[in-house]
Phi, psi and omega in degrees: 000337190288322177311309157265120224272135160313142168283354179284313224263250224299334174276319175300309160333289184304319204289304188322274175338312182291335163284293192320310182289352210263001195322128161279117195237021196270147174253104179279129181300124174107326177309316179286316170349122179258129173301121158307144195220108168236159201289142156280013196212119169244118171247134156325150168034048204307151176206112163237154205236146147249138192232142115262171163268172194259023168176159201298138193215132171311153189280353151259021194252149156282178173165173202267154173209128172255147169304076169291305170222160232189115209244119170230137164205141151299354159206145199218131159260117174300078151300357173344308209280344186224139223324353181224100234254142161194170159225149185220148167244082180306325176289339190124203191171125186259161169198127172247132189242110233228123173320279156201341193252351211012045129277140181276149158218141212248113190233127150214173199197153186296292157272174192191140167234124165243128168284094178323295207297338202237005155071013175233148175269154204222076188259160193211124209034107190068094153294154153195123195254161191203128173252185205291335241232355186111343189281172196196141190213118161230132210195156182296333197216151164219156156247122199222097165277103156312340167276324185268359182052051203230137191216142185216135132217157184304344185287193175279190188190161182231107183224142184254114195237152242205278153002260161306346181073067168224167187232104184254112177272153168177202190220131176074141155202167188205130178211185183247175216300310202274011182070002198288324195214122170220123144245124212251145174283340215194111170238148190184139193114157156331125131210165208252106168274129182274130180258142187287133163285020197271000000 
């Protein structure tokens, strides 16, 4: 009697062995595949001017418009056709930007994203931005909401102002289009603050 195993325990017994050996170990082709994503549209020597007018205009009125900024890259891919609007500047990008006063300052970055629908640019490796006035901001990655005129980013950053003679190093900031209003998240290294004699 010691001899003989029950038979539900040797059909359980079997059935295991039998999934253990069954593993799907075949690697199917194609699966692993990363979907191609292509532009509809690539231009050369990209070059775009944003205009606004200096007042609200009717759908039959003329009226004066000045140049706020001038976009250059040698190459801008159209992504427009997919479902989250983007354009990229694999090459880089220059953007010259004109005040109220039309002084220029200057951003340019290694990469560039501009996100049609939601108005934010995305630059990306050694940004520098140069105001009319000499400030200098240098930092790995920027963020520039354009409806809100607000640029921000989380790296380090290197920013140089002329004006005061100072030099700021940190991490993370948010400032407005002209340096008038900045705040750094993280600051760290030397700087020389000037005190009012009043």
């Amino acid at each position: 009697m010691g001899k003989n195993i029950p038979i539900p325990i040797a059909m359980v017994f079997t059935v295991a062995i039998f999934f253990y050996s069954c593993q799907d170990t075949y690697k199917r082709v194609g699966d692993e595949k990363k979907i191609e994503v292509y532009p509809q549209g690539v231009a050369q020597n990209f070059e775009l001017t944003y205009t606004e007018t200096t007042e609200e205009l009717e759908s039959e009125d003329e009226g004066i418009s000045r140049v706020i900024a001038i976009l250059k890259s040698p190459v801008s891919e159209d992504y427009d056709n997919m479902r989250f609007k983007y354009r990229t500047f694999p090459k880089g990008l220059e953007v010259e930007y004109f005040d109220k006063d039309n002084k220029k300052s200057t951003i340019q970055a290694d990469y560039g994203i501009i996100y049609s629908q939601t108005n934010m640019i995305d630059l990306r490796g050694n940004v520098v931005i140069e105001t009319h006035d000499g400030k200098k901001l240098e930092t790995p990655q920027l963020y520039w909401d354009r409806k809100e005129e607000w640029i921000f980013t989380q790296e380090k950053f290197t920013f140089t102002n002329p004006e005061d003679g100072t030099v700021m190093d940190g991490e993370g900031m948010d400032f407005n289009r002209d340096f008038s209003f900045f705040k750094a998240h993280r600051t760290y290294g030397l700087m020389t603050i000037k005190e009012d004699e009043s």
